[in-house]
KOLVEXVO-940061 format. One line per 2 residues: their letters; for each residue x, y, z of N, C-alpha, C. Coordinates in steps of 0.02 Angstrom, whole numbers, plus 50000, padded with zeros to 5 digits. Example, Ala and Ser with C-alpha at 12.3 -4.5 7.8 and 13.67 -1.06 7.14 Angstrom:
BEGIN
AS = 50660:49716:50390:50615:49775:50390:50660:49835:50390 | 50642:49888:50354:50684:49947:50357:50645:50002:50394
***
This chain:
BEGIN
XX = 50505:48872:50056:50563:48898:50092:50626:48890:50051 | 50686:48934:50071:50736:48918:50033:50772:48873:50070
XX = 50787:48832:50023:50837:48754:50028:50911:48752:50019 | 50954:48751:50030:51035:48737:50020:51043:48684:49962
XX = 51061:48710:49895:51055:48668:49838:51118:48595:49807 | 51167:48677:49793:51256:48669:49806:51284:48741:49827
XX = 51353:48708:49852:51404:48749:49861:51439:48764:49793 | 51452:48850:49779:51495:48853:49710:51564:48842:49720
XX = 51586:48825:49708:51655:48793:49712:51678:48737:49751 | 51616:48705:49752:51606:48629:49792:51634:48654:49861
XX = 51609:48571:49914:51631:48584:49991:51566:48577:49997 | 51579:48552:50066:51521:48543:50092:51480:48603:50119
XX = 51402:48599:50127:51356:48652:50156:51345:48646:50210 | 51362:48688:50244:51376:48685:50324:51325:48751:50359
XX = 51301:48729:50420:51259:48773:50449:51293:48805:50515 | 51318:48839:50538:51348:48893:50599:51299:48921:50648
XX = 51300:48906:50713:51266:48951:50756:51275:49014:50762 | 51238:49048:50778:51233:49135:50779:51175:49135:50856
XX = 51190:49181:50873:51159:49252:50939:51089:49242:50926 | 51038:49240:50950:50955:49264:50935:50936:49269:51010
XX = 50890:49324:50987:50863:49324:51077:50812:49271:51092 | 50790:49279:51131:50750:49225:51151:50668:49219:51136
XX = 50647:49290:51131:50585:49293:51103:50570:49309:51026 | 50642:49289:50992:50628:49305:50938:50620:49231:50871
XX = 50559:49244:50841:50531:49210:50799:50555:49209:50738 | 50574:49150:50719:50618:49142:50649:50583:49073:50608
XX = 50562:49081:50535:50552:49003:50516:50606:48984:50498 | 50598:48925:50478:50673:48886:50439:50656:48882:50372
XX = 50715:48904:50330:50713:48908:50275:50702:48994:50266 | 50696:49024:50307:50672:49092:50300:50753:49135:50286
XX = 50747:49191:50244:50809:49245:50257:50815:49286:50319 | 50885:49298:50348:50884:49312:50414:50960:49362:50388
XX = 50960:49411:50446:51009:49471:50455:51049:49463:50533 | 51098:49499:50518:51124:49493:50586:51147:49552:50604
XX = 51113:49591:50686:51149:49652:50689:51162:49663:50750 | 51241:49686:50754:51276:49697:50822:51259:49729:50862
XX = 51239:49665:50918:51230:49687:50985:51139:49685:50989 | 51127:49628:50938:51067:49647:50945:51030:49555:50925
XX = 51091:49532:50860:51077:49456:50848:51038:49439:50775 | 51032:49380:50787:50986:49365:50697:50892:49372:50708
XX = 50888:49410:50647:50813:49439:50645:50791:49435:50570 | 50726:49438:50580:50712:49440:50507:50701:49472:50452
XX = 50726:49469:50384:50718:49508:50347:50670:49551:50303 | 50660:49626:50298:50588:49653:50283:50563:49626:50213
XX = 50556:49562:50198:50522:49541:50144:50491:49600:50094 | 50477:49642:50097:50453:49696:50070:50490:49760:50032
XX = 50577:49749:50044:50612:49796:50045:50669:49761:50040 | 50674:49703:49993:50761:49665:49998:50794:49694:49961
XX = 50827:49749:49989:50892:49762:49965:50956:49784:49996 | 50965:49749:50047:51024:49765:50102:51065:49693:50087
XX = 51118:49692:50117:51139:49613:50131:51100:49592:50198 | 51098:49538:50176:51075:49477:50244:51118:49425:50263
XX = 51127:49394:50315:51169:49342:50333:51147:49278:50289 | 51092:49248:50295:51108:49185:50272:51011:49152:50269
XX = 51010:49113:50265:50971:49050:50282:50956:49047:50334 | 50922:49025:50368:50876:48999:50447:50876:48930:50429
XX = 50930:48878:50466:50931:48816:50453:50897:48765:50498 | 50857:48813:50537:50819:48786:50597:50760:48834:50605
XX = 50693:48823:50637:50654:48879:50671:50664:48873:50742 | 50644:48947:50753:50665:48976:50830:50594:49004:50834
XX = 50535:48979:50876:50473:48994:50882:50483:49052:50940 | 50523:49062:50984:50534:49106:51043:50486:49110:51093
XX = 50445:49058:51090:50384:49029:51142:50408:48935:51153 | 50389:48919:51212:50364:48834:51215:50439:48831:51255
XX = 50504:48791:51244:50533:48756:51273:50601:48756:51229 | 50670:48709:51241:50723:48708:51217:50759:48780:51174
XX = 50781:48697:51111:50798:48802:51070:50769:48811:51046 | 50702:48826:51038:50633:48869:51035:50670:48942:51064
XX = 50657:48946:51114:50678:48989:51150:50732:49013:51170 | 50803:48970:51139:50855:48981:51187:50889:49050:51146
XX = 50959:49033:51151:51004:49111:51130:51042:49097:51057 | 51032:49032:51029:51077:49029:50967:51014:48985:50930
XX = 51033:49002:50850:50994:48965:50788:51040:48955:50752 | 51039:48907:50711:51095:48886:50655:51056:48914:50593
XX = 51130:48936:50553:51106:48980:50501:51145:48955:50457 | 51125:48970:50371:51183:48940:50334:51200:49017:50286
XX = 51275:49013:50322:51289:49111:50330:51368:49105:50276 | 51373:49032:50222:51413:49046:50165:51389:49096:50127
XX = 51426:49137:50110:51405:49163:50032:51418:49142:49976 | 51435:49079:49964:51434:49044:49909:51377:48990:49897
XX = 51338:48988:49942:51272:48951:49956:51242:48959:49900 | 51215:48909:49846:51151:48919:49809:51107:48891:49834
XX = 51038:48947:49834:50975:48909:49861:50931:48897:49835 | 50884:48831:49802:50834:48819:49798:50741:48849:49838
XX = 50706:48862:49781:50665:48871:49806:50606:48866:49739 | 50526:48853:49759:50479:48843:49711:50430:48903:49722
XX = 50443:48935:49679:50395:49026:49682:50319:49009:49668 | 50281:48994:49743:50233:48967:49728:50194:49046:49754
XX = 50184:49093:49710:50143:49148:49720:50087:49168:49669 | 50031:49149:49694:49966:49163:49665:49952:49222:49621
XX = 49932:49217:49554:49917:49263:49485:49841:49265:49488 | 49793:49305:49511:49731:49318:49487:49715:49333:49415
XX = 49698:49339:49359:49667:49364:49316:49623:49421:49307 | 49689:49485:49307:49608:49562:49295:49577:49548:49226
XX = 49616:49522:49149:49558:49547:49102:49641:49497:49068 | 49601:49471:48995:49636:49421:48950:49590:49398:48892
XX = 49623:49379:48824:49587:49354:48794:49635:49292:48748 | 49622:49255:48703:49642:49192:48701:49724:49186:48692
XX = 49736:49228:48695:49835:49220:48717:49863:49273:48772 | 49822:49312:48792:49836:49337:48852:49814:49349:48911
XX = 49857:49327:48973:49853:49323:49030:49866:49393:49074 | 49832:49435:49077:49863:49499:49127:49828:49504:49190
XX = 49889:49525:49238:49893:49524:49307:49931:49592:49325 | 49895:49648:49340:49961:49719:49334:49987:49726:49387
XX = 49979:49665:49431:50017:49658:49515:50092:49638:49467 | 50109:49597:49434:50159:49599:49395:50215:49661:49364
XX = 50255:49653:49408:50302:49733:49388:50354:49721:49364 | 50392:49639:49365:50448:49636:49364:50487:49664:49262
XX = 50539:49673:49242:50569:49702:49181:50550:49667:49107 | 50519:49685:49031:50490:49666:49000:50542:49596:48989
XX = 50505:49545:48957:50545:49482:48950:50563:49414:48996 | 50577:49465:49071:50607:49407:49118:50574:49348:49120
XX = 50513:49336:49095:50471:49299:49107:50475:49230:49042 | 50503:49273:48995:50478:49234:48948:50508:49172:48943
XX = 50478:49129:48900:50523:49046:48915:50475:49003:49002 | 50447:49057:49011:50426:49013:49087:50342:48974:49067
XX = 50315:48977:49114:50250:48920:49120:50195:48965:49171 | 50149:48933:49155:50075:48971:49189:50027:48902:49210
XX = 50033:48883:49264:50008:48813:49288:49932:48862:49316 | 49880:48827:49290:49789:48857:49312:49793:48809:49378
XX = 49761:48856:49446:49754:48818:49499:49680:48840:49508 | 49640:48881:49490:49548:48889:49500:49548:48913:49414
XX = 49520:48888:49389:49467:48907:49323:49429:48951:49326 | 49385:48949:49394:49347:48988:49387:49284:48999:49355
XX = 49283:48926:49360:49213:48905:49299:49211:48923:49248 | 49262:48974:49206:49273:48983:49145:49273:48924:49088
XX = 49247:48941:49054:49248:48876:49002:49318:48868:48976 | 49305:48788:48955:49392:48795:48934:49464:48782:48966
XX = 49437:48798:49038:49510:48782:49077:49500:48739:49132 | 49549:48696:49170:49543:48656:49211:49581:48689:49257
XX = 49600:48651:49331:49666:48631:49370:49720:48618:49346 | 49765:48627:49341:49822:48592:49298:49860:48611:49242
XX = 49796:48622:49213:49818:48658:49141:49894:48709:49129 | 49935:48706:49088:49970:48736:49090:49985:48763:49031
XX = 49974:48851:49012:49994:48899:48987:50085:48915:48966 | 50121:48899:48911:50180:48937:48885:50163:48996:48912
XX = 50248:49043:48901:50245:49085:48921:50287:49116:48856 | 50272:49167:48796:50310:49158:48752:50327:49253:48755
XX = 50285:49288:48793:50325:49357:48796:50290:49385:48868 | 50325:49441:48904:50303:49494:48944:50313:49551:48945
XX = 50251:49584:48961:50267:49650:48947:50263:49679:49034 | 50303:49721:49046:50272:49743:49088:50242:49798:49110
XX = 50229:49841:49061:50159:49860:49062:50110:49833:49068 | 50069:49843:49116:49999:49823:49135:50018:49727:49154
XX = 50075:49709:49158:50079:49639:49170:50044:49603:49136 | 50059:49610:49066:50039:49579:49004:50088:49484:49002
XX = 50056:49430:48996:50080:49401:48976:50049:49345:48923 | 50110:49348:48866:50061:49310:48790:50092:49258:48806
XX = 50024:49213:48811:50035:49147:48807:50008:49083:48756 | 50026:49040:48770:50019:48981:48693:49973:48934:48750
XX = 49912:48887:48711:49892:48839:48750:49837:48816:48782 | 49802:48888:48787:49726:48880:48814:49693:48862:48778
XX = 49646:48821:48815:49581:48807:48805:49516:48857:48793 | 49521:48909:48785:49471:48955:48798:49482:49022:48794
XX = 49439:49041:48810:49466:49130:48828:49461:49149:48890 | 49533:49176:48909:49564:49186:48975:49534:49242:48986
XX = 49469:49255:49055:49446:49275:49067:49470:49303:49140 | 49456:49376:49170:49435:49390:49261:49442:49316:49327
XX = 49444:49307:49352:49443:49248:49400:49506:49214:49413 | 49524:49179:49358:49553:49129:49333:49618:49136:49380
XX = 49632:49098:49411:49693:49100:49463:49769:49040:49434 | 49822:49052:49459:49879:49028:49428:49952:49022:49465
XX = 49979:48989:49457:50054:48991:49488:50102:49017:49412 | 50122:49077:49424:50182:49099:49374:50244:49087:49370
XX = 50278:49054:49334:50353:49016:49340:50408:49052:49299 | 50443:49097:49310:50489:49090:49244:50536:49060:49217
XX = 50557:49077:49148:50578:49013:49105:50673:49047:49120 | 50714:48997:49088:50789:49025:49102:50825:49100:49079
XX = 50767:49121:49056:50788:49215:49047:50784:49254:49101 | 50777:49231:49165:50777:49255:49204:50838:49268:49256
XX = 50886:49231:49224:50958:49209:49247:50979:49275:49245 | 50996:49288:49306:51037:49344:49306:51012:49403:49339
XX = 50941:49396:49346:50891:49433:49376:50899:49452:49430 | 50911:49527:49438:50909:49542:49538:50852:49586:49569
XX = 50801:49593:49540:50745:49615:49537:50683:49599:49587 | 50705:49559:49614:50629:49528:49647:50646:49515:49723
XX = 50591:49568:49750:50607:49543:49826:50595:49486:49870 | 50561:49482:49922:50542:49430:49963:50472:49414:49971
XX = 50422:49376:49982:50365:49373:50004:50367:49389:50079 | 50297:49416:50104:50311:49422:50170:50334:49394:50244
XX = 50342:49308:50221:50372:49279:50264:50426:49273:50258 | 50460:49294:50214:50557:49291:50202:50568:49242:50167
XX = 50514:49193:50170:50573:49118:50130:50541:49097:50040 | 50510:49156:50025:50494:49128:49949:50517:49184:49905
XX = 50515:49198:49860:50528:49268:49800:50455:49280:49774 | 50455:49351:49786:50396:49390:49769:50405:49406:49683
XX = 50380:49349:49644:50378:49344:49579:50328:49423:49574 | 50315:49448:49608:50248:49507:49594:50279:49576:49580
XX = 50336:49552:49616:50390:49598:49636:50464:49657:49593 | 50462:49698:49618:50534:49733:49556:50558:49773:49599
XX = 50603:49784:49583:50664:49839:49623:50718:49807:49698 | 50693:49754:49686:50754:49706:49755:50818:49692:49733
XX = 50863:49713:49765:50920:49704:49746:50963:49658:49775 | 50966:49628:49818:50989:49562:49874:50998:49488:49839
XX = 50939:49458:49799:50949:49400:49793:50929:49403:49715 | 50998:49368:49689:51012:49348:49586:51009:49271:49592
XX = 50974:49273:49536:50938:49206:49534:51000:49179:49478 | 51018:49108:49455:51073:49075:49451:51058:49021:49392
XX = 50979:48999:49399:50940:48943:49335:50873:48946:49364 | 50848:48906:49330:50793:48888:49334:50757:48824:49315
XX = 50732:48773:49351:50727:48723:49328:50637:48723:49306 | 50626:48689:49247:50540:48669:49236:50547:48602:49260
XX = 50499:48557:49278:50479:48505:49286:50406:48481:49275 | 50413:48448:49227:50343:48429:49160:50317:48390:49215
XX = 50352:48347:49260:50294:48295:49294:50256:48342:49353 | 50302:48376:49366:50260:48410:49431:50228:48457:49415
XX = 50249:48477:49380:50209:48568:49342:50226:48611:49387 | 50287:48618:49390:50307:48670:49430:50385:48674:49432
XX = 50408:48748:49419:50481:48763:49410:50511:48786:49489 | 50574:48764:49478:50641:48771:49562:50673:48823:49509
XX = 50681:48863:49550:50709:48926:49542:50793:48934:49607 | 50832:48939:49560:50898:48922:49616:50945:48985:49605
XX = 50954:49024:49636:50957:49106:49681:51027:49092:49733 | 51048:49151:49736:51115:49162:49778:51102:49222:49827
XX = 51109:49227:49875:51135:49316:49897:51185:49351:49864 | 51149:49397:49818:51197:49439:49773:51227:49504:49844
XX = 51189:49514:49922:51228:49557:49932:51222:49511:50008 | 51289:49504:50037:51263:49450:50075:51321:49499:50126
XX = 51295:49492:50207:51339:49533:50280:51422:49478:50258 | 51437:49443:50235:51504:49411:50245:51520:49405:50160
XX = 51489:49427:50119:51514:49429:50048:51545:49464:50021 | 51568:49513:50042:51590:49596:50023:51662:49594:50016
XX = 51703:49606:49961:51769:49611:49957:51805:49638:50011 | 51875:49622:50040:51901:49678:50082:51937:49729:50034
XX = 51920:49801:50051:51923:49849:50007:51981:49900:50050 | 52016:49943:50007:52064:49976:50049:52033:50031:50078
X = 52091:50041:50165:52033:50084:50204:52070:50142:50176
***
């Protein structure tokens, strides 16, 4: 889910109640919209490129009891909010051989990738690779979701499953939409225009990179412009 990291220009991170109806289902940590006369709902993960309000700093299940159900959710609806999040979205293996990894679910722009990491979560009984294992990431193409990598054990074969991370070339990136629950980035993803990513962190002990993102088009971010 996305996390509240820092505020840019310091101050504290503060969460605001907003309108929701009562049967409406929200996770926390999820991206949420707000529309008049109607309240906060969720965003089409599939299609981010509108502004959205904010963060879901709470869930609103819209079944069971309290504010589950009631008429307000707290949201975190700064647009100066940076948010944390860990792009934990699954890479199958169509076809590879000992420096390349391709996945043509991969669409995002040649390069963004590069500098990032390829953590193996099934092998796949392939010889050569474990759990854990982790693949450089030293170019992408994206054609056919080519990626050359440094590191294996073997020859990267069909099966072979993975968490894809990218490295800090990705700064700047507004390309990638939502997964279908709203609260992760569809690394699979291209053409989203809503949320620019800001850094990127690796972390050698965990094997796994935080990726820290802004609302590039956010319902309260918008200059006042002359009417």
């Amino acid at each position: 889910m996305f996390i509240p990291a820092y505020r840019e220009g310091g101050g504290p991170i503060q969460a605001h109640p907003y309108y929701i109806a009562t049967g409406t289902a929200i996770e926390k940590g999820e991206v949420v919209l707000f529309t008049t006369g109607v309240g906060v709902a969720a965003v089409d993960g599939t299609d981010f490129d509108d502004p959205a309000l904010g963060i879901a700093a709470e869930a609103h299940t819209g079944t069971g009891s309290g504010r589950n159900i009631g008429t307000e959710i707290l949201v975190y609806s700064d647009p100066d909010i940076v948010y944390r999040v860990v792009p934990k979205i699954l890479s199958t293996v169509d076809s590879g051989d000992a420096t390349s990894w391709v996945d043509a679910e991969y669409t995002a722009a040649n390069d963004v990738f590069n500098g990032g990491h390829i953590v193996v979560v099934s092998a796949n009984s392939v010889t050569g690779f474990a759990a854990n294992d982790i693949l450089n990431i030293t170019d992408f193409a994206n054609s056919g979701g080519d990626f050359t990598v440094t590191g294996a054990g073997g020859t990267i074969a069909a099966g072979i499953t993975g968490y894809i991370y990218p490295g800090t070339r990705a700064v700047g990136s507004y390309a990638f939409d939502l997964d279908s629950d709203g609260t992760n980035i569809n690394m699979k993803s291209a053409g989203g225009e809503a949320l620019i990513i800001k850094d990127v962190a690796w972390d050698a002990s965990k094997k796994e990179a935080t990726v820290f993102c802004k609302l590039r088009l956010h319902q309260f971010g918008n200059h006042v412009v002359a009417v």
